[in-house]
C-alpha positions as CSV (number, residue, x, y, z in Angstrom):
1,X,0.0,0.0,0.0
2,X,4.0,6.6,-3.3
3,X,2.4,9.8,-1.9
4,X,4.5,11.8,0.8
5,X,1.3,11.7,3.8
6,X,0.9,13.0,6.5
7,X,3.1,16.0,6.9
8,X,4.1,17.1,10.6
9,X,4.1,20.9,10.8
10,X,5.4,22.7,14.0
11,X,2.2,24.4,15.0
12,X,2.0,27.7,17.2
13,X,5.8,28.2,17.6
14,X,6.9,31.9,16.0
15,X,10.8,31.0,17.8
16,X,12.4,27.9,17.4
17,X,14.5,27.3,20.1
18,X,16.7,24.3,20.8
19,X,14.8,23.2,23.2
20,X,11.4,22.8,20.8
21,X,14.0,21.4,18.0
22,X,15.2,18.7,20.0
23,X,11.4,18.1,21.4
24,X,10.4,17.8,17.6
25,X,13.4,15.5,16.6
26,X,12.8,13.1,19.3
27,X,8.8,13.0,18.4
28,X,9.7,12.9,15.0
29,X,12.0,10.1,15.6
30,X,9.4,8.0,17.9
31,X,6.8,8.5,15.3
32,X,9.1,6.7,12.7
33,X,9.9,3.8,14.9
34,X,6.0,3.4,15.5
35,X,5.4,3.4,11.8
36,X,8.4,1.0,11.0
37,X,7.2,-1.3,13.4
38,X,3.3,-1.2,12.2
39,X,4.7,-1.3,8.6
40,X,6.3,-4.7,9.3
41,X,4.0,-6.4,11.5
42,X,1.6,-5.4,8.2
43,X,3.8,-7.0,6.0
44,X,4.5,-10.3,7.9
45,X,0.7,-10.5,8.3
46,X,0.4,-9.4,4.6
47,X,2.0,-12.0,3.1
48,X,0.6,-14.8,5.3
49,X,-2.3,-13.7,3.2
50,X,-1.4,-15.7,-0.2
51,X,-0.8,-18.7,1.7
52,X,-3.7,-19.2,3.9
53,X,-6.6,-18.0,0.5
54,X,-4.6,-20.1,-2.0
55,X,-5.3,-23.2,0.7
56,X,-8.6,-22.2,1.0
57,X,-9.3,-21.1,-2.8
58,X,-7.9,-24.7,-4.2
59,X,-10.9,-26.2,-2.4
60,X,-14.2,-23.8,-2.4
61,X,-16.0,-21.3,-4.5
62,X,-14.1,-17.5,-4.8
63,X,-17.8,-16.0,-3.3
64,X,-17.8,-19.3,-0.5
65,X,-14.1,-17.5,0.3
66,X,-15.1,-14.0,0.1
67,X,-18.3,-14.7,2.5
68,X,-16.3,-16.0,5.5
69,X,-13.6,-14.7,5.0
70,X,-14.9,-10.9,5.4
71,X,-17.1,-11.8,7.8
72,X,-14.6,-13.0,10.4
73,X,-12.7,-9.2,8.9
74,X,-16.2,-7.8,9.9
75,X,-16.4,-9.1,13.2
76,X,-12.8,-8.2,14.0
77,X,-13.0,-5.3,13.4
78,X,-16.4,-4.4,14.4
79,X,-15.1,-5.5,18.2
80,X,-12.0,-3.5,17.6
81,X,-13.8,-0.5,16.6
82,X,-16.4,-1.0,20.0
83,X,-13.4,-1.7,22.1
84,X,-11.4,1.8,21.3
85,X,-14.8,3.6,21.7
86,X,-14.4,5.0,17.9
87,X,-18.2,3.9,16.8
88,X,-19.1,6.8,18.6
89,X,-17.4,9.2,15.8
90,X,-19.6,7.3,13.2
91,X,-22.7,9.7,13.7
92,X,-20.4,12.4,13.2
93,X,-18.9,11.5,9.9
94,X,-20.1,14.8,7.5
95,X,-22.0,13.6,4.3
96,X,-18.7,14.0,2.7
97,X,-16.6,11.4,4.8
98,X,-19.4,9.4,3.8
99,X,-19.3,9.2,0.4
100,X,-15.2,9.2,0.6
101,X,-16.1,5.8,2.2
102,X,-18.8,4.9,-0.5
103,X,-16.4,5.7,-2.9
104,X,-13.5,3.1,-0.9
105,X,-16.2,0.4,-0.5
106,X,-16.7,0.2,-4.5
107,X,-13.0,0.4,-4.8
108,X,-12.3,-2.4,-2.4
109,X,-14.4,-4.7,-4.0
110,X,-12.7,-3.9,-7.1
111,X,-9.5,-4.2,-5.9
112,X,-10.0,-7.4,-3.5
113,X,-12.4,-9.4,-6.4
114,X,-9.4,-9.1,-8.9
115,X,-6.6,-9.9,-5.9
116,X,-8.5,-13.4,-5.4
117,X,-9.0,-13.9,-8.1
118,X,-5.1,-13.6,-9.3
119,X,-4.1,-15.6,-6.5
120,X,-6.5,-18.2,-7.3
121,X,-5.1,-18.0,-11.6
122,X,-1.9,-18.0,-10.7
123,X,-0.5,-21.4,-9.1
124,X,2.4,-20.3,-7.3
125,X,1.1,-17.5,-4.5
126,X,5.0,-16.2,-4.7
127,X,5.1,-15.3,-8.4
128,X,1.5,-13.2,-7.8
129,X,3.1,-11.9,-5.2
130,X,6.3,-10.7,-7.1
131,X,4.5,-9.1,-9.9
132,X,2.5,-7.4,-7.3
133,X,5.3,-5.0,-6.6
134,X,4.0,-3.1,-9.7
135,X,1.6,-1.6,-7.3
136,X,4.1,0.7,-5.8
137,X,5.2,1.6,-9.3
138,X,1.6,2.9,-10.3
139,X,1.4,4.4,-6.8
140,X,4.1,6.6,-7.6
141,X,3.0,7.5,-11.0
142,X,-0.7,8.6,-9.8
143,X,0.9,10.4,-6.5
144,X,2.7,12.7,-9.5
145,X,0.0,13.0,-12.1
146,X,-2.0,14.0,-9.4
147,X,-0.5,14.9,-6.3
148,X,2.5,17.2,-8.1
149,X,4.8,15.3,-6.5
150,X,8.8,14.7,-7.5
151,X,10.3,12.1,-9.4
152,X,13.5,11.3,-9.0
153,X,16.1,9.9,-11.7
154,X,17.0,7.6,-9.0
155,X,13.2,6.4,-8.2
156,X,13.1,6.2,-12.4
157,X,15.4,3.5,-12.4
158,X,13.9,1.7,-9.5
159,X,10.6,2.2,-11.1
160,X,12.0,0.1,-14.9
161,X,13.7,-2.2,-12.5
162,X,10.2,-3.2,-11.2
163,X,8.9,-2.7,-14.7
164,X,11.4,-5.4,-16.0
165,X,11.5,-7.6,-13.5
166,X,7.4,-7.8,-13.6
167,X,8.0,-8.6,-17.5
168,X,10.7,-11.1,-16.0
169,X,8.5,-13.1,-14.4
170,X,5.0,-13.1,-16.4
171,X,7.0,-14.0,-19.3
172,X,6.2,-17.6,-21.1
173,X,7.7,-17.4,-24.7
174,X,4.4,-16.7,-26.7
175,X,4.6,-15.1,-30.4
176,X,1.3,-13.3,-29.8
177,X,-0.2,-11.2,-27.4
178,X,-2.2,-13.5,-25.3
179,X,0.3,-16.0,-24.6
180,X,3.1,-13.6,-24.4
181,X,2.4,-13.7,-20.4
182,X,1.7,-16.6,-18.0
183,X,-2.3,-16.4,-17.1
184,X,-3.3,-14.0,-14.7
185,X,-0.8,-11.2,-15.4
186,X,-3.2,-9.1,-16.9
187,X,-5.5,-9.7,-13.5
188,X,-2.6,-9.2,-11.0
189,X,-2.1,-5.6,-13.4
190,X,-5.5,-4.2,-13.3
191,X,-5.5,-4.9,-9.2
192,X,-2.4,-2.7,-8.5
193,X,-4.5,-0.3,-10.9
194,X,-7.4,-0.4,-8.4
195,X,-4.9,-1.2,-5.2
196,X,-3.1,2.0,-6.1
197,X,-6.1,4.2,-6.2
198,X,-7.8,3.4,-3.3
199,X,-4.2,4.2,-1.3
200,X,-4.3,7.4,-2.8
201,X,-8.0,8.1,-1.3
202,X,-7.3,6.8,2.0
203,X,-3.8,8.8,2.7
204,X,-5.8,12.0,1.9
205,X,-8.5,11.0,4.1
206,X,-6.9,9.6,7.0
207,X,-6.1,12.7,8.8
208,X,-9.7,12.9,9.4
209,X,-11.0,9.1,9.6
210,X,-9.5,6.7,11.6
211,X,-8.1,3.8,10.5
212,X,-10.6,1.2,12.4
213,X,-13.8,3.4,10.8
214,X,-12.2,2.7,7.6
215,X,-10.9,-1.0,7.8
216,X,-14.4,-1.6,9.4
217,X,-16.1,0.1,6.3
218,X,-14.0,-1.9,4.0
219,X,-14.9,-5.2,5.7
220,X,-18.4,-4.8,5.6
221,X,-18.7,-3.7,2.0
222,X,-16.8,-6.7,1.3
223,X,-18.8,-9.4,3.2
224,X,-21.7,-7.6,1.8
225,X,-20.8,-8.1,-1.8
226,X,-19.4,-11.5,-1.5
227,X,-22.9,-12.3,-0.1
228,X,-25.0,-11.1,-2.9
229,X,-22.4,-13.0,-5.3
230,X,-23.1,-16.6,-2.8
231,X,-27.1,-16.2,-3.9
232,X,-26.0,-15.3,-7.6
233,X,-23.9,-18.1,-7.8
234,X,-26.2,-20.1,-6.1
235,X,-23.4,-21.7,-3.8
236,X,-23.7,-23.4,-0.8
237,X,-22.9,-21.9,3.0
238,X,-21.6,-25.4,3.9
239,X,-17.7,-25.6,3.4
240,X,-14.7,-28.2,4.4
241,X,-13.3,-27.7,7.9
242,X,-9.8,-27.6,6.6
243,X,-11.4,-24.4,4.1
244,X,-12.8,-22.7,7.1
245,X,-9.4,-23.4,9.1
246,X,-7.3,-21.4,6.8
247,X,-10.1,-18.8,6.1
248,X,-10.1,-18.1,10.2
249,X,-6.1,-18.1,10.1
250,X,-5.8,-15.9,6.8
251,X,-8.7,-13.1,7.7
252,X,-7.3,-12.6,11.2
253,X,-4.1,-11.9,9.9
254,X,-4.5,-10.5,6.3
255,X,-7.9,-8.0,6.4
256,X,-8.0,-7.5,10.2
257,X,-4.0,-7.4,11.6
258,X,-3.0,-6.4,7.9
259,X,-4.8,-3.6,6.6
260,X,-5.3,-1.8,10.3
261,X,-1.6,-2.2,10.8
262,X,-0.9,-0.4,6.9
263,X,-3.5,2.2,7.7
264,X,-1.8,2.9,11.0
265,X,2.3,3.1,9.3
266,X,0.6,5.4,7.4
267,X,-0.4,7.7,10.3
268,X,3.1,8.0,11.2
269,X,5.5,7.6,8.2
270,X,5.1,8.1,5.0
271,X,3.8,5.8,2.1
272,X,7.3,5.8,0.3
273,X,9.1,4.4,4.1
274,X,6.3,2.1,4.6
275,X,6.9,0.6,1.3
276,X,10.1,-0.1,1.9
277,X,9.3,-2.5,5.0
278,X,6.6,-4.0,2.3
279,X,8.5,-4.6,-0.5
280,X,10.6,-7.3,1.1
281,X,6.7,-9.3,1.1
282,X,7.6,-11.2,-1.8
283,X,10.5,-13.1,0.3
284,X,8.0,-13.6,3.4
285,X,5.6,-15.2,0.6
286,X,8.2,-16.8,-1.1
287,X,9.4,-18.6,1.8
288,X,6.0,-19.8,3.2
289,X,5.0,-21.4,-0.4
290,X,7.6,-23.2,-0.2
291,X,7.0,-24.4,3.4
292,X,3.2,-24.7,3.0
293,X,2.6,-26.1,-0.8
294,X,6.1,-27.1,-1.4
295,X,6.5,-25.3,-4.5
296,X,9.3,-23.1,-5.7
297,X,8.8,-20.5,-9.0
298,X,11.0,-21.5,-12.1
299,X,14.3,-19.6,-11.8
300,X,14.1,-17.1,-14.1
301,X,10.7,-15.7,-12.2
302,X,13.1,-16.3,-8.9
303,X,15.3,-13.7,-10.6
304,X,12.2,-11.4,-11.9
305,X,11.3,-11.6,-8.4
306,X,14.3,-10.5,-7.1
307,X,14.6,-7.5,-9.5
308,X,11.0,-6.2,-8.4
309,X,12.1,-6.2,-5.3
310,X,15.2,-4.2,-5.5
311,X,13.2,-1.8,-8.1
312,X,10.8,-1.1,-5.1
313,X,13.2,-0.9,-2.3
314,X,15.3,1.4,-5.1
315,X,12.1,4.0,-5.4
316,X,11.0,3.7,-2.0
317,X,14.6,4.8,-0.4
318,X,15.1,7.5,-2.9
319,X,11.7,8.8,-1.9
320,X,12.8,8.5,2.4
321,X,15.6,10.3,1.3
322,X,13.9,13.2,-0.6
323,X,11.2,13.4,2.1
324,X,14.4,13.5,4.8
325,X,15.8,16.3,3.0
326,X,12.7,18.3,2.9
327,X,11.9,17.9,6.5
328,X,15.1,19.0,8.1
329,X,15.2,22.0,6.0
330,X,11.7,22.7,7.7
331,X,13.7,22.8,11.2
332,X,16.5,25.1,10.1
């Protein structure tokens, strides 16, 4: 889940002394651990969710999935939300907020339906996973088409790196267009599309929605979608133990610990530092495929996989840096 969020600005201080320097340092400095550490709790949890919905996907019906799965999300965070006390901020959500959330529901469905469904195309949950690090790429390019934000020679290269190594690993030797790439590409594409935008809305919202309103809003648009789909598939609520297993595991971790976790980094650093952390997902997934399905890519998408990652961790540094630079010039 890049823009430069949440901006800390030194608020009601006309002199600044030493003293409120070396305050704003250390904050600043405790606010970065605190995002590091959500940021990689998000990513460990994150990539736990390939393995545990491709177990549960080989065996049962994508909408069977989706109903269980976000409603365990649902209930999460629904108990989450009463526990902090932040349901009772609901009622006071202008008509604005909700519609920003209307508009985050629809992209979430969008965004999660063509996720599943990649992971459920694509046999190996580390090679979905490894083209996945497009997403950052796109992130990028919307955050300066429309954000006005810089662009780096230095994030340019990271960004073809990515771009290449993507190209790496979807390739299968086709002469034509549809079986240039292995299937699924095109699915795994049109999700960091979606994925992309709906990062954008929520780091310009998230100043003034929490982060359990909105993880809560994306559950329950979620179950609620993958509910009508059940009746319009006309599939049964009755699924193997061994399904439901993984789908407990997989939605505790992945749209409850996950996304609350990326939505909080993002309070406290910014999108380019937190994608840093979760670039390095495609090892994490990469590891547990192999220690859950016993599976390994081929080698040259081990290689693709390796150059995505060092595209992303190329962009995402440049960007700290840049964002570094800009902020201590704000204390001088």
């Amino acid at each position: 889940m890049g823009t430069d969020g949440l901006q800390i600005v030194l608020e009601n201080h006309p002199v600044k002394t030493k003293s409120h320097e070396s305050g704003y340092l250390y904050n600043m400095k405790s606010d970065r651990i605190k995002g590091y550490i959500f940021a990689a709790i998000a990513t460990i949890a994150f990539s736990n969710i390939y393995i545990f919905s491709k177990a549960a996907l080989n065996e049962i019906h994508l909408a069977q999935f989706g109903v269980y799965w976000f409603f365990i999300a649902l209930l999460l965070n629904a108990v989450w939300l009463l526990k902090k006390g932040i349901h009772r901020s609901i009622l006071q959500l202008s008509n604005r907020q909700w519609r920003i959330l209307g508009v985050l529901g629809i992209l979430e469905i969008l965004t999660t339906t063509t996720f599943f469904l990649s992971i459920q195309i694509i046999p190996d949950p580390a090679v979905t996973s490894f083209i996945g690090n497009l997403y950052p790429v796109i992130l990028t390019m919307m955050g300066i088409i429309f954000l006005r934000e810089r662009f780096t020679w230095i994030e340019s290269m990271g960004g073809i790196l990515a771009l290449v190594g993507a190209f790496i690993i979807s390739y299968q030797g086709g002469t034509n267009l549809a079986d240039l790439f292995i299937p699924g590409t095109g699915v795994v594409l049109i999700n960091a599309i979606f994925a992309a935008t709906a990062s954008l809305v929520v780091k310009m919202n998230i100043k003034t929605m929490s982060p359990e309103i909105m993880n809560t809003n994306r559950a329950l648009w979620l179950f609620t979608f993958s509910l009508g789909m059940m009746f319009f598939y006309s599939q049964s609520f009755i699924i193997p133990t061994k399904s439901l297993a993984n789908i407990a595991i997989g939605a505790t971790l992945g749209p409850f610990l996950a996304v609350l976790m990326i939505y909080y980094s993002f309070k406290y650093i910014e999108v380019s530092k937190s994608s840093i952390v979760q670039s390095l997902k495609g090892v994490f997934v990469f590891i547990g495929s192999f220690l859950y399905f016993k599976t390994l890519p081929l080698n040259h998408q081990i290689i693709g996989g390796g150059i995505t990652v060092l595209g992303v961790l190329v962009m995402s540094l440049a960007k700290a840096r840049m964002s570094n630079s800009r902020k201590r010039k704000e204390i001088i």
